[in-house]
N, C-alpha and C positions, 0 to 999 in steps of 0.2 A: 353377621347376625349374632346376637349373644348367645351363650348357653340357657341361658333361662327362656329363649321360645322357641329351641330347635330341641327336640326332644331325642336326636341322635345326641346332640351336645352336652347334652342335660347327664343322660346315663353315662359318657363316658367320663364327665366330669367326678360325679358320684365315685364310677368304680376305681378311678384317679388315686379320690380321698380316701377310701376304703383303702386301697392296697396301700399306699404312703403310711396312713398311721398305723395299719399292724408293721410294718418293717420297722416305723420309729420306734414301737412300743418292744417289737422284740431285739433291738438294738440298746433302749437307752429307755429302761422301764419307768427309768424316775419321771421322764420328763410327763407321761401322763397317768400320773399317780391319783392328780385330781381329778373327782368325779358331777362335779357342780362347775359352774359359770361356763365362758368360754370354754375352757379346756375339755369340760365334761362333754360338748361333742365331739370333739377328736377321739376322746378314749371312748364315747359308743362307740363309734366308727369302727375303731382298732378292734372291739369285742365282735361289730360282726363279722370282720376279717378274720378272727379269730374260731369264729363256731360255726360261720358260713362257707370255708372257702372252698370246698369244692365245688360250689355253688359260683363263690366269685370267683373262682380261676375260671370257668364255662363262661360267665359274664364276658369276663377280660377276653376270652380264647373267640368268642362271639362279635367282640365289638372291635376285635384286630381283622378277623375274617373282612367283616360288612366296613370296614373302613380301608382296607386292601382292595376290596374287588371292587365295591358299588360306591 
């Protein structure tokens, strides 16, 4: 089944890209300097990782839980 109609698949994909572009951005800032076209969703992404994460570590910490046990 794809991620786009399983809605476990869906969230863990999301919190995936979230966490990937903040580690890109605080490894190698240049690569998402730009804030328009493709790129400029990656660097949202990277922002909410950035101003959200104790939020997305709980995400992350929640969707290893429910994807270990159930």
């Amino acid at each position: 089944m794809s991620a786009l109609f399983n809605f476990n698949s869906f969230l863990t994909v999301v919190l995936l890209v979230i966490c990937t572009c903040t580690y890109i951005k605080i490894q190698f800032p240049a690569i998402l300097n730009d804030r328009t076209g493709f790129r400029g969703f990656f660097w949202k992404a990277a922002r909410i990782g950035e101003r959200l994460s104790p939020w997305v570590a709980l995400g992350c910490f929640a969707m290893g839980i429910s994807t270990i046990f159930f």
